[in-house]
C-alpha positions in Angstrom: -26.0 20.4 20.8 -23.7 21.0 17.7 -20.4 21.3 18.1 -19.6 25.0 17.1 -22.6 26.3 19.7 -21.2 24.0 22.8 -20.2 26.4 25.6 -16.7 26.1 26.4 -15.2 26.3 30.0 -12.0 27.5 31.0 -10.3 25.6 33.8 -7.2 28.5 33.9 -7.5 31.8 36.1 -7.5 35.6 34.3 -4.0 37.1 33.8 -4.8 39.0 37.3 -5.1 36.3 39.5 -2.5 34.4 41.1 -2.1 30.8 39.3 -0.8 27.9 41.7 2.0 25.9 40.6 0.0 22.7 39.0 -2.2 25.6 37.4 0.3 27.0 35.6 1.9 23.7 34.4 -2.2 23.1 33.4 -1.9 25.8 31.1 2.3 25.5 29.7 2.7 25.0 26.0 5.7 23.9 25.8 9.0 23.9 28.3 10.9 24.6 25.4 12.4 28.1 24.1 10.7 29.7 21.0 13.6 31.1 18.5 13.4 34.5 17.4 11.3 35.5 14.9 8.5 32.5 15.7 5.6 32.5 16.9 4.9 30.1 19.9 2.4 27.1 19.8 -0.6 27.8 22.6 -2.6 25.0 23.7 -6.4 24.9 23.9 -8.0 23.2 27.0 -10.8 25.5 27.5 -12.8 22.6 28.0 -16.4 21.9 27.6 -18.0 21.9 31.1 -20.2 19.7 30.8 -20.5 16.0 29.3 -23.3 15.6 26.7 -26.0 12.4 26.7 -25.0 8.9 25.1 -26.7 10.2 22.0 -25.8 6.5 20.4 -27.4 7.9 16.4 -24.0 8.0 14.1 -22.7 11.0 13.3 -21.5 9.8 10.2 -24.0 8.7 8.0 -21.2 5.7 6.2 -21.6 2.3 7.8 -17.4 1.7 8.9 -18.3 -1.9 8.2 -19.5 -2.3 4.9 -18.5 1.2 3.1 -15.1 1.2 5.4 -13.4 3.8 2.6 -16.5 6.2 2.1 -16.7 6.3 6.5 -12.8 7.2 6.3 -13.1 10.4 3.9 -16.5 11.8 6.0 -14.5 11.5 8.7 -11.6 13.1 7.4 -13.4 16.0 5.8 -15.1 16.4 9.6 -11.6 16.8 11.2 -9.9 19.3 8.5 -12.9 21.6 8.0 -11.7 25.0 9.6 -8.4 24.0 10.4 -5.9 23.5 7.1 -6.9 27.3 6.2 -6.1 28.2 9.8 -3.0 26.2 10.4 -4.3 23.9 13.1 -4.8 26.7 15.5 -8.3 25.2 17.2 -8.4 28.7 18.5 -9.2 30.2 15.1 -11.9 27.8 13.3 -15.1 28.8 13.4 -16.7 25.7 11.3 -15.7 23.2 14.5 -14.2 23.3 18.3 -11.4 21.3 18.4 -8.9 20.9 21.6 -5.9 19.7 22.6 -5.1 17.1 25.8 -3.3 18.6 28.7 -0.2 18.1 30.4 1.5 16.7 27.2 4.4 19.3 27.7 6.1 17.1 30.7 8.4 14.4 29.5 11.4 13.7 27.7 8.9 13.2 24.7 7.1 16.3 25.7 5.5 18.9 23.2 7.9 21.2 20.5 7.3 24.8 21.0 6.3 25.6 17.4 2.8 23.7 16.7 2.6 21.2 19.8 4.2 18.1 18.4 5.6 15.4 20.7 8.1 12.5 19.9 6.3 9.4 17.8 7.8 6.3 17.2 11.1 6.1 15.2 11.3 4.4 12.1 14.3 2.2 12.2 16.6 1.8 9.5 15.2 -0.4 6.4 11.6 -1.1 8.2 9.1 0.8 5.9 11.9 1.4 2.9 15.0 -0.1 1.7 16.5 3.2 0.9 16.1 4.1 4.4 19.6 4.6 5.7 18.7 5.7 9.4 16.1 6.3 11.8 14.0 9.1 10.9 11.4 11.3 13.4 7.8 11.5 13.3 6.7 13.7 15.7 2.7 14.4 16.3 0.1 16.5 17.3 -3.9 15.6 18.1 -7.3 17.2 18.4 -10.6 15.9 20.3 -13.6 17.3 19.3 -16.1 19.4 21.6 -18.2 15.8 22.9 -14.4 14.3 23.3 -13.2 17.1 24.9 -15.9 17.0 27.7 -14.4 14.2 29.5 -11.3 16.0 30.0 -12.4 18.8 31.2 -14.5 16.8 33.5 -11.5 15.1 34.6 -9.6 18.4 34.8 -12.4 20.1 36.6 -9.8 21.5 38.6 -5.9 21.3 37.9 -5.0 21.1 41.0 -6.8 18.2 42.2 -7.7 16.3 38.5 -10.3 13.2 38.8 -9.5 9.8 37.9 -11.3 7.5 40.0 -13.3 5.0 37.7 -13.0 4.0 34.7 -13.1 6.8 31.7 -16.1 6.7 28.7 -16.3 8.7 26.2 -19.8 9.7 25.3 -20.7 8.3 21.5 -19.4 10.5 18.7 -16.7 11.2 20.7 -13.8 12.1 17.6 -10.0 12.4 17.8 -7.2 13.3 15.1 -3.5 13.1 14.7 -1.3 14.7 12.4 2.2 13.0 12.0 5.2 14.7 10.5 8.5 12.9 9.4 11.8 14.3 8.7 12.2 11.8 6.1 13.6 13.0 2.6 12.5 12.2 -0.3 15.2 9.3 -1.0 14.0 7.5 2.3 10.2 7.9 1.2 9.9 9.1 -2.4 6.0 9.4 -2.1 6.3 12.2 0.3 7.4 14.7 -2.6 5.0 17.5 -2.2 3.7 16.6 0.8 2.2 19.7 3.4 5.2 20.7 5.2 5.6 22.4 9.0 8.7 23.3 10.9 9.2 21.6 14.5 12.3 21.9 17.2 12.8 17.9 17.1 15.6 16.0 18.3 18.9 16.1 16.8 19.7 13.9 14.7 22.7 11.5 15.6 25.8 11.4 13.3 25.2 7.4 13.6 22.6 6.6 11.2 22.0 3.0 13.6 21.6 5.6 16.7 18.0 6.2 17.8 17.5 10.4 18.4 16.7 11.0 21.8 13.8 13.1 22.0 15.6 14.8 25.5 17.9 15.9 23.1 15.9 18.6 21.1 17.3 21.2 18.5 17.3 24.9 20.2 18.7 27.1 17.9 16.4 26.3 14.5 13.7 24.7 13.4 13.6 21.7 11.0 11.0 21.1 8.2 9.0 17.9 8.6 6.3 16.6 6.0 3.1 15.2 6.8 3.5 11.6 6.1 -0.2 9.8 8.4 -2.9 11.0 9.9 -5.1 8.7 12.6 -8.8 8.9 13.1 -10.8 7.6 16.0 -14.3 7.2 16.6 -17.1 6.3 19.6 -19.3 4.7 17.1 -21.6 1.9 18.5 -21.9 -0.3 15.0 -18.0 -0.9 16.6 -20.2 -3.6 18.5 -16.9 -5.6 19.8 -14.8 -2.5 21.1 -17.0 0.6 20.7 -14.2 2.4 18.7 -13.4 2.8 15.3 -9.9 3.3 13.9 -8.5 4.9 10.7 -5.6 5.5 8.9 -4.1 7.7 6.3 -0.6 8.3 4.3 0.4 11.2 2.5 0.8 9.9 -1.4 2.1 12.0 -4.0 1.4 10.2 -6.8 -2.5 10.2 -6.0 -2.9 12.8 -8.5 -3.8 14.9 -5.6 -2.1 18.0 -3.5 -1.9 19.1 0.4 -4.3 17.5 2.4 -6.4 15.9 -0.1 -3.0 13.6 -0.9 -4.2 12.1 2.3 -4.8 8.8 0.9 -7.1 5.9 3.4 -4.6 2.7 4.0 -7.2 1.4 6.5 -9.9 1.1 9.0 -10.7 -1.5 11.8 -13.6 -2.1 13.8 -12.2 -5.0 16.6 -8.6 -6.8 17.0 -9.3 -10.4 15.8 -8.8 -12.3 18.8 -9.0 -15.5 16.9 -6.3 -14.8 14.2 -3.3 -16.1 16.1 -0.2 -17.3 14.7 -1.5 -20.6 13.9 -4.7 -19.6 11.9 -2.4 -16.6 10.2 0.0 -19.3 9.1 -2.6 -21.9 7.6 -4.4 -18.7 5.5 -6.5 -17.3 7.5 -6.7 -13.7 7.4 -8.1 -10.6 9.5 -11.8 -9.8 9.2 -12.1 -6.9 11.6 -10.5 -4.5 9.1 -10.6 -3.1 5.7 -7.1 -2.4 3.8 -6.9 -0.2 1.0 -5.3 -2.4 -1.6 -3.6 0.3 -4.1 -1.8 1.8 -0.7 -0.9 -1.9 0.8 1.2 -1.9 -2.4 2.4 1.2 -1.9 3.9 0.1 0.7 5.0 -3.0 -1.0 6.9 -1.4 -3.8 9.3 0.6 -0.9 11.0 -3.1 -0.7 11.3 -2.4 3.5 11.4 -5.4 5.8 8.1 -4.2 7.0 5.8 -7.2 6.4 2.2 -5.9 7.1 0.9 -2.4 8.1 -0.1 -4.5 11.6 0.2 -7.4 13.3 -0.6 -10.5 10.8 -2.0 -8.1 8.8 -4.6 -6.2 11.4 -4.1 -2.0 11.1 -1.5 0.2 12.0 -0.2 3.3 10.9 3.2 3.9 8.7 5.3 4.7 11.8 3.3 2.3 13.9 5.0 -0.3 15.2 3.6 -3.3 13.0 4.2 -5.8 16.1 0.8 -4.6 17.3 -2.6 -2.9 16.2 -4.3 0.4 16.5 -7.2 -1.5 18.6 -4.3 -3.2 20.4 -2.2 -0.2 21.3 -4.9 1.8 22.3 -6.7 -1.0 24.4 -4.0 -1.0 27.1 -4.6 2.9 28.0 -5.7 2.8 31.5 -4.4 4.1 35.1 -3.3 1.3 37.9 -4.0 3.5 41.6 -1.9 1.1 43.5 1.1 1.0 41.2 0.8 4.3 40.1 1.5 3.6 36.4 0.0 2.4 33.3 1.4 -1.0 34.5 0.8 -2.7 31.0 3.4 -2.2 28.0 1.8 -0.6 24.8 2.5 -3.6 22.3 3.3 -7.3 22.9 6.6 -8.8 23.4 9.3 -8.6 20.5 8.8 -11.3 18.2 11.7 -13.7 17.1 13.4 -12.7 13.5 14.3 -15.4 11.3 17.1 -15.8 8.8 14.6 -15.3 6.0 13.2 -12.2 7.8 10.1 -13.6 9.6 8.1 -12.8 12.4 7.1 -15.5 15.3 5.5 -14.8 18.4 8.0 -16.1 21.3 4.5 -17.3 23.1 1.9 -16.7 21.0 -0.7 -17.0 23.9 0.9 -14.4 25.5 1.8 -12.2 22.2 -2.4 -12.6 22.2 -3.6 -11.3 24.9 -2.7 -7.8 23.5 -5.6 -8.6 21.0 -8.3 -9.2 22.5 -11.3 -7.1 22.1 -11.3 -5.0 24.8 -14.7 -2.8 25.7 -14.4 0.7 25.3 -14.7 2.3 29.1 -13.1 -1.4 30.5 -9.5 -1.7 31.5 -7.1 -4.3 30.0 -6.1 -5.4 33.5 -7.6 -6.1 36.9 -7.8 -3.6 39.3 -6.7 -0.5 36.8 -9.2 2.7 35.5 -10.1 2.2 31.8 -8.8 5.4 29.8 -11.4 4.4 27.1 -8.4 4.0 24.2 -7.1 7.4 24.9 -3.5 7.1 25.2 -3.0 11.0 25.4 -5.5 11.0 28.4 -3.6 8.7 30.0 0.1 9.5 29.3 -1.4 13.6 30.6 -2.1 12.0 33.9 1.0 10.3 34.0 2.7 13.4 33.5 0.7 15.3 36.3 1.4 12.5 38.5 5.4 12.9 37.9 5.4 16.6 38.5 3.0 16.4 41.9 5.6 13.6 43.8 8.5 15.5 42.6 7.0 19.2 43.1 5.4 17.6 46.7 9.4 16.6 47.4 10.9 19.5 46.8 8.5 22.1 48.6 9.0 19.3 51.4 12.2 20.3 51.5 13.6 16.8 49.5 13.7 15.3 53.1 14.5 11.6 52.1 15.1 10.4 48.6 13.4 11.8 45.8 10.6 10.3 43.9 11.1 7.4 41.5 9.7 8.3 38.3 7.9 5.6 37.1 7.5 6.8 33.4 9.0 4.8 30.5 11.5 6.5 28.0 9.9 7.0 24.7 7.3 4.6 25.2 6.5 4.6 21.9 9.4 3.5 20.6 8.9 -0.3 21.8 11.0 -3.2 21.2 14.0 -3.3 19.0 13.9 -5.7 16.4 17.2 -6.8 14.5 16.6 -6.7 10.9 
């Protein structure tokens, strides 16, 4: 069944019946106030109700493998259809159904009131440009499409009692897209001149250029602009044969002769984390196999003279503001639920690398800076005795957030007899390590 004829679901109640408290966090935006004069963000999670067959046939006809940049422009053209012209409201395109994950509102990087964005990762000072003087934001917003968005609302059957009992598998063709916005100005990233633009309440911005912004800490009287600067792709595609999923890339580039979305241009796709390239084989020449690199782009990124070495790790794929110690097949691989800890339980990328004088990266223990790529089955958790979330790190960060509200709402309609719950989510998880430069 296509997409634009799959019957849609809606978990919520009608406006005249009585919501109960996890309902109506189900169905919350945003926890943050809308200035005057905008118009509030609403979330879509009017989920498919059912899950479709393991239809395994490609729905793009490029083979990722060997025509790695034609796949990343079908794919791309899939995901914008029907939503530039109508602002990346889901709820308006009629070409494609596109939703949103749920419970994304409920943290300290939680969703922006104005289009839905939560806190990214932080580019730190000099990483991806030598003109950059301080961190700057990047702050997101994704989309699964209808046979993605079946396993959530399978999960989220019913909000007040969501399902998470075994481990999660997408169907094939399962596809979801991120938009990223930076607040970076022209100076810090000169190719970003031109570049679509949306306005966000993000965090303030600390007089301290060395200071991290604290996403708790958001803007409330105006919004800021921020400039598309990457957009991520990924894909259940079974020619993935090692993890099932196939990953993409894009930066905004103003120079590409092109304008708005179209200056999208491909810096990669990967197809499995080369398990073998350690630091030993990366150091005698070897390279990573499981990936195509756009070369114009890689010296794109080159010519900004930043102290970032590689898009990701020892030259695998990552994003701009991707933290280039790890891998989009890395970071995603360690989504997953642990019942008896009640946490993700595994950190998102590997331990922080040593920094040499000359501005090197070296594992501390390589075998262990490993293990975060290995080539993980899609549906298979990363560690023992945890629920796969099938790479979907907004699936599983939603149910984190669920979790956190349910011990601390359970506590306080107990009365908060005995101490309250420990919140067992990290701060800005995205963030990761910080590496002296």
């Amino acid at each position: 069944m296509s997409d634009q004829h799959r019957a849609p679901s809606c978990q919520c109640k009608c406006a005249h019946q009585t919501q109960t408290d996890a309902e109506k966090q189900f169905n919350t935006s945003s926890l943050y106030h809308v200035p005057d004069g905008y118009t509030p963000w609403s979330i879509r999670n009017d989920y498919p109700s059912t899950t479709p067959a393991h239809d395994p046939t490609p729905l793009f006809g490029p083979d990722p493998i060997t025509q790695s940049e034609k796949y990343l422009e079908a794919v791309k053209t899939y995901c914008l259809e029907g939503m530039v012209e109508n602002d990346f409201v889901p709820q308006k395109n009629k070409k494609r159904q596109w939703y949103h994950a749920p419970w994304m509102h409920y943290s300290t990087d939680g969703r922006e009131p104005l289009h839905g964005l939560t806190s990214e990762r932080y580019l730190p000072p000099r990483e991806f440009s030598a003109t950059q003087e301080r961190y700057t934001q990047a702050w997101a917003v994704g989309f699964f499409n209808a046979t993605g968005a079946s396993v959530l609302g399978e999960m989220w059957k019913d909000p007040n009692d969501p399902q998470w009992t075994k481990n999660i598998d997408f169907p094939w063709n399962t596809v979801i897209y991120k938009l990223l916005f930076s607040n970076a100005t022209n100076n810090e990233i000169p190719f970003l001149a031109g570049a679509p633009h949306w306005q966000a309440m993000i965090a303030v911005q600390p007089e301290d250029p060395t200071k991290e912004p604290d996403p708790a800490v958001r803007i409330t009287n105006a919004p800021n602009d921020v400039r598309l600067l990457q957009m991520d792709i990924a894909v259940k595609d079974k020619r993935s044969t090692a993890t099932g999923w196939v990953w993409g890339t894009f930066i905004y580039d103003g120079n590409c002769g092109k304008t708005g979305y179209d200056g999208l241009a491909p810096v990669g796709l990967s197809w499995g984390n080369d398990p073998k390239l350690d630091q030993k084989a990366y150091e005698s020449g070897e390279r990573a196999k499981d990936v195509w690199i756009d070369g114009p782009v890689n010296d794109l990124r080159a010519s900004l003279n930043g102290v970032r070495p590689f898009w990701g790790w020892n030259g695998r794929l990552a994003g701009p503001v991707d933290n280039f110690i790890s891998a989009c097949q890395s970071c995603h691989s360690t989504a997953q639920w642990n019942p008896y800890t009640q946490s993700q339980g595994t950190s998102i990328v590997p331990p922080a690398p040593d920094v040499t004088a000359d501005v090197k990266f070296i594992p501390v223990n390589d075998n262990i800076t490993m293990t975060w790529f290995t080539n993980v089955p899609g549906g298979t958790a990363i560690a023992p005795r945890a629920f796969s979330a099938d790479n979907s790190l907004q699936l599983m960060i939603g149910y984190e957030n669920y979790v956190a509200w349910r011990e601390k709402n359970n506590w306080e309609q107990g009365g908060k007899k005995g101490p309250p719950p420990v919140d067992r989510r990290p701060t800005h998880r995205r963030q990761g390590p910080k590496l002296e430069f």
